[in-house]
C-alpha positions as CSV (number, residue, x, y, z in Angstrom):
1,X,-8.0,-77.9,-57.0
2,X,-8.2,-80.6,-54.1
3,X,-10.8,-82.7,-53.8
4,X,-10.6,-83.4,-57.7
5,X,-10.4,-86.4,-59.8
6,X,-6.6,-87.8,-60.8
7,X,-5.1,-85.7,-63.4
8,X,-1.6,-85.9,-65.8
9,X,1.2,-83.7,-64.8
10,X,2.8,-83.0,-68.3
11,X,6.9,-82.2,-66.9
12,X,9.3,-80.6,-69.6
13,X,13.0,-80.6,-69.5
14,X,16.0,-81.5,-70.7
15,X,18.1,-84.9,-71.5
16,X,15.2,-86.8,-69.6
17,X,15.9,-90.3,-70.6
18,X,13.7,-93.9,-70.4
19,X,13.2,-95.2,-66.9
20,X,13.3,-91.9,-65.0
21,X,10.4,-90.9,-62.8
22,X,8.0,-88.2,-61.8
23,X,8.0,-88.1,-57.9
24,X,5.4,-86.5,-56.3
25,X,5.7,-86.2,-52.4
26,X,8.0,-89.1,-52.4
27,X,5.8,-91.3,-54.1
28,X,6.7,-92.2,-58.0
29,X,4.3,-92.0,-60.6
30,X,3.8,-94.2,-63.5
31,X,5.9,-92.1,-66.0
32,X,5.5,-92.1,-69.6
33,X,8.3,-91.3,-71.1
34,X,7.6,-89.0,-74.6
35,X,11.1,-87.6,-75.2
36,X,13.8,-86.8,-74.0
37,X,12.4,-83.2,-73.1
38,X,8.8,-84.5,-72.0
39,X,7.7,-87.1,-69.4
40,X,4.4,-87.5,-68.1
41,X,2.5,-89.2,-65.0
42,X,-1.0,-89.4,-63.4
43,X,-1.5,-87.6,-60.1
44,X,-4.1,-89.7,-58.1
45,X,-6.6,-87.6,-56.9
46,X,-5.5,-89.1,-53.5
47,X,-2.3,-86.6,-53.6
48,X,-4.6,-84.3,-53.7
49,X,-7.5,-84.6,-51.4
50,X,-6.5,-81.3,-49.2
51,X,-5.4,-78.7,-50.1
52,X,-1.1,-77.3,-49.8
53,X,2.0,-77.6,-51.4
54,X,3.3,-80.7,-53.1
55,X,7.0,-81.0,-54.0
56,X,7.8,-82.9,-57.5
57,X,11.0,-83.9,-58.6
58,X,11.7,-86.0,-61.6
59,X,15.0,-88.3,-60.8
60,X,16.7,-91.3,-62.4
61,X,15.9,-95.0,-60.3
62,X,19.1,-95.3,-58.7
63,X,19.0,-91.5,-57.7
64,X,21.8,-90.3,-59.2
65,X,20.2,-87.6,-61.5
66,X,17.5,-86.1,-60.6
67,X,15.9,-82.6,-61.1
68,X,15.3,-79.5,-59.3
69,X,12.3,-79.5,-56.4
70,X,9.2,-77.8,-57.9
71,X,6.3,-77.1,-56.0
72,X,3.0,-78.0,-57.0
73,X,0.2,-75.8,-55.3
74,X,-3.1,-77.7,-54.8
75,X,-6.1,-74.8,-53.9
76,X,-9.2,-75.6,-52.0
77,X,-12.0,-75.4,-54.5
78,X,-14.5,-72.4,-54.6
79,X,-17.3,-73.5,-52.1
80,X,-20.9,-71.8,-52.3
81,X,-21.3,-68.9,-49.6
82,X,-24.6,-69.4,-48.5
83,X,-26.2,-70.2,-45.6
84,X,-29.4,-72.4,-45.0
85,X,-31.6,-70.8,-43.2
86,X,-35.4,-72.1,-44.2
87,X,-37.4,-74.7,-46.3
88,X,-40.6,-75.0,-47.3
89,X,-42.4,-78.7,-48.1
90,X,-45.2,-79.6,-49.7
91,X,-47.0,-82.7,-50.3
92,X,-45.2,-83.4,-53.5
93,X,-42.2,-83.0,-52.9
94,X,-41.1,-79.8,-54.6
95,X,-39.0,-78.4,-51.6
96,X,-37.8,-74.8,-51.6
97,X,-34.8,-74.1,-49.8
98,X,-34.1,-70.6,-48.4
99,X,-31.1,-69.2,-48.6
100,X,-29.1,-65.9,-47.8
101,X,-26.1,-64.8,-49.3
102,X,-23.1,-64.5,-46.7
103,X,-21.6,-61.1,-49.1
104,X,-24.5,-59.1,-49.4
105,X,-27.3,-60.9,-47.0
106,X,-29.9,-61.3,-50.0
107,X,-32.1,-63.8,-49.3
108,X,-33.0,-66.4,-52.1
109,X,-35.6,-69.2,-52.7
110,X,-34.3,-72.2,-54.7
111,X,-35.3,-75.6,-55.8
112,X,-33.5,-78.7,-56.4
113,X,-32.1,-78.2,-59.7
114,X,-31.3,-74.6,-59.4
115,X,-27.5,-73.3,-60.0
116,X,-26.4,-70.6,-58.0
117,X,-23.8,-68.7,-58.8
118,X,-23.1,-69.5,-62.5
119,X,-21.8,-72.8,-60.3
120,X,-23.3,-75.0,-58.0
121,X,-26.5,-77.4,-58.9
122,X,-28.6,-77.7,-55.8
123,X,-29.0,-81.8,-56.1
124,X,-30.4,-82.2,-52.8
125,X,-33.0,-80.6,-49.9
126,X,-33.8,-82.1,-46.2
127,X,-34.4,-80.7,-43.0
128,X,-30.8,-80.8,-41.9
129,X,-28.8,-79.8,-45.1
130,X,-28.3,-78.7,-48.5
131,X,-25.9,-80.4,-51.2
132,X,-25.0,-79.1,-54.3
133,X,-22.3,-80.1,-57.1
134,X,-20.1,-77.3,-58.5
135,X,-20.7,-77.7,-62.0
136,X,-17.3,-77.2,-63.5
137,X,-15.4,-79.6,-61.0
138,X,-18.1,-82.1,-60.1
139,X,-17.0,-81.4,-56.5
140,X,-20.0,-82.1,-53.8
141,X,-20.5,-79.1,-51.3
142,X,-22.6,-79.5,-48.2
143,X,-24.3,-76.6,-46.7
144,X,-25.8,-77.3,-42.8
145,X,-29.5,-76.3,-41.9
146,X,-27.9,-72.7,-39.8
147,X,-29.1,-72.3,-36.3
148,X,-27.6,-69.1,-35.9
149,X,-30.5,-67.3,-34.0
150,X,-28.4,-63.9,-34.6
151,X,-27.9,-64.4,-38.2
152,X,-31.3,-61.9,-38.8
153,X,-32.9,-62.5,-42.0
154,X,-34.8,-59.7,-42.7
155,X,-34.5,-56.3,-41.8
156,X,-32.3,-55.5,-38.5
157,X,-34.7,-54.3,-35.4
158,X,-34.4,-51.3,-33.9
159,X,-35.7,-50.1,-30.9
160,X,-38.9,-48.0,-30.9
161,X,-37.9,-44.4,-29.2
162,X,-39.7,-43.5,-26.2
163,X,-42.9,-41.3,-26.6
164,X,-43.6,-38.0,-24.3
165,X,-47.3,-37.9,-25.8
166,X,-50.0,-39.4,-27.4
167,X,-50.0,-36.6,-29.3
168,X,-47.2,-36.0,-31.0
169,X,-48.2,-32.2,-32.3
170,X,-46.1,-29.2,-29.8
């Protein structure tokens, strides 16, 4: 996923031999050489800030022998789907957050501390913005405070129909 930390691209093949390299880009990786049918290199997490395709090729330093371009597909990283639409404060500092779910519009109250999701810790609560940490990637998310005045929270309003009568009885 982008926004990741550096990780080793493992690359089989065959009659790899020492001093070949992993390219990534256009860029060469230090290359550990295992075998002649296994190299390896570490992708800086620089490579791999956004998201998009990245095209590897292992080739020999003079250029001469070199591999077939693969691609390798960075995704953006799962992102919360909330929206912040309230906070409460008290004295002591135990801030509650209000939240509403973008798919089904449920609104939640959460504390710092609380994952939602199965994912994302809530680490931090101000005025202007939420941040949380997906807890399988240790990627930081930042949610803005919404003002979206159309964005109703509770239920829609619907005009009141026009009454004949006081009394409503024929």
């Amino acid at each position: 996923f982008a926004r990741t930390d550096d990780f080793t691209l493992e690359v089989s093949g065959d009659k790899f031999e020492p001093g070949v390299r992993i390219v990534v880009e256009g860029r060469d990786l230090t290359t550990r050489f295992t075998s002649p049918q296994q190299l390896s290199g570490t992708v800086p997490a620089s490579m791999i800030a956004n998201p998009g395709v990245r095209q590897v090729i292992v080739k020999s330093p003079n250029g001469i022998l070199y591999s077939n371009i693969l691609s390798l597909n960075v995704s953006a990283p799962p992102t919360p789907n909330y929206s912040y639409v309230g906070i409460f404060g008290t004295r002591r500092y135990t801030d509650t957050a209000i939240l509403q779910d973008k798919n089904n519009r449920e609104i939640l109250n959460v504390q710092r501390g609380d994952v939602l999701g199965g994912r994302f810790r809530l680490t931090s609560i101000s005025e202007k913005e939420l941040v949380f940490v997906d807890t399988n990637l240790k990627i930081k998310h930042t949610i803005p405070f919404s003002t979206d005045r159309d964005r109703a929270i509770g239920p829609q309003v619907r005009p009141t129909p026009k009454v004949e009568a006081e009394d409503d009885e024929p």
